[in-house]
C-alpha positions as CSV (number, residue, x, y, z in Angstrom):
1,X,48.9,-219.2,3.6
2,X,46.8,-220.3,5.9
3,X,47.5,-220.5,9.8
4,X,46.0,-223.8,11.7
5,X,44.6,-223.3,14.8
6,X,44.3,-226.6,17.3
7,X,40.8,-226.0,18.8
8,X,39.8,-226.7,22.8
9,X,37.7,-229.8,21.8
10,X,40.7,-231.2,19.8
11,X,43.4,-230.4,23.0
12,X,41.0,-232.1,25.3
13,X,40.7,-235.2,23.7
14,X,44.4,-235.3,23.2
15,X,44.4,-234.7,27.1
16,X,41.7,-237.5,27.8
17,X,43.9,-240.0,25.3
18,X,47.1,-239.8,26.9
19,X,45.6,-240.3,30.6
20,X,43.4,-242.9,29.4
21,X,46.9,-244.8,27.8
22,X,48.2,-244.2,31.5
23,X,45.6,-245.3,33.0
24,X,45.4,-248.8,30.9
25,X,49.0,-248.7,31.3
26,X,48.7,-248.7,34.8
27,X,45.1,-251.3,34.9
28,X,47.3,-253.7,32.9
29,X,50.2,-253.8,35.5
30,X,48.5,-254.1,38.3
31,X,46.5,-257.4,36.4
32,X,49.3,-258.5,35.0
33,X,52.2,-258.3,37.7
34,X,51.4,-257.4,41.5
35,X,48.8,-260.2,42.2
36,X,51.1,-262.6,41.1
37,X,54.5,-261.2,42.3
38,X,56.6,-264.1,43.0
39,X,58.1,-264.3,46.9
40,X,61.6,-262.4,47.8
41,X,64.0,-265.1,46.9
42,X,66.0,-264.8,50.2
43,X,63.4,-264.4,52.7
44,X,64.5,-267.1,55.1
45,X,68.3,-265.1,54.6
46,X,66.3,-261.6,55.0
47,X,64.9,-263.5,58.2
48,X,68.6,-264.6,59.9
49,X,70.2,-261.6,59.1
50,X,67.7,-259.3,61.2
51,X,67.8,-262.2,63.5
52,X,71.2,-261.5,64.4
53,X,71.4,-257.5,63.7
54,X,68.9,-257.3,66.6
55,X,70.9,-259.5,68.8
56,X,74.0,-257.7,67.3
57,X,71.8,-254.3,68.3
58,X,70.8,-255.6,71.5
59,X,74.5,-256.5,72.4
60,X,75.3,-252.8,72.0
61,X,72.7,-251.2,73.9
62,X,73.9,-253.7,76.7
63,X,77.2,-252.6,76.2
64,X,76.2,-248.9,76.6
65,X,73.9,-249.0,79.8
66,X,75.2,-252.2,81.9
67,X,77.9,-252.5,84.4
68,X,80.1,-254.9,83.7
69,X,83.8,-255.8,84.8
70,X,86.3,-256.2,82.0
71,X,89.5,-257.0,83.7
72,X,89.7,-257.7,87.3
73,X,93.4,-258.0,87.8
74,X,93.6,-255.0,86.0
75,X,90.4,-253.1,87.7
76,X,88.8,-252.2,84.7
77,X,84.9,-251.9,84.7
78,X,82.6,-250.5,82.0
79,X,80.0,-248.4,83.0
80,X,76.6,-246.5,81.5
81,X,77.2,-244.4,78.7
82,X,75.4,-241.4,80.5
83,X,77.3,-242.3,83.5
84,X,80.6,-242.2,82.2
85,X,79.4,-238.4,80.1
86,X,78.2,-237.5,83.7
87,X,81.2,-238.0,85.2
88,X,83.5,-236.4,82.5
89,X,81.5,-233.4,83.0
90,X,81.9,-233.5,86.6
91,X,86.3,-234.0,86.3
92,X,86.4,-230.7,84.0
93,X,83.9,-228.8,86.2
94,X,86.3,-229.8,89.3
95,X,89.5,-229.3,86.9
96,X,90.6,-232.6,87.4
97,X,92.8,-234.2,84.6
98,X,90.9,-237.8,83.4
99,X,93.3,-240.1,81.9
100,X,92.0,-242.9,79.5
């Protein structure tokens, strides 16, 4: 019996094939379907809806670092985020019991 061997010349070629079928692969796509990609169907949708998350976003951030009075019968304001964590900190320093 006789044992084949595959020889270095034979492995490269086999080597340069298969990248070279990538490589028209990939030539092919990029004729063939980027230059030509269609528009996203919803971009005026994509358009509103980051419309609003940034004023829905913007809304938020206001929320977190304005003053604002809620109820004024009831005297309830809503203050800065950081000044609200400040002043928590402060109560349980000063062992002081904060309700709501």
């Amino acid at each position: 019996m006789s044992e084949t061997q595959v020889s270095k010349g034979n492995s490269m070629l086999s080597f340069l094939g298969g990248l070279g079928a990538i490589l028209i692969f990939g030539l092919i796509l990029f004729i063939a379907y980027l230059p030509n990609r269609p528009p996203p169907v919803n971009a005026e949708v994509n358009a509103t809806r980051q419309l609003k998350a940034d004023e829905a976003r913007a809304a938020g951030i206001q929320k977190l670092t304005a003053f604002e009075v809620v109820n004024a019968e009831a005297g309830t304001v809503r203050i800065p985020i950081e000044e609200a964590m400040k002043l928590t900190v402060d109560g349980y320093d000063k062992g002081a019991v904060v309700t709501e």
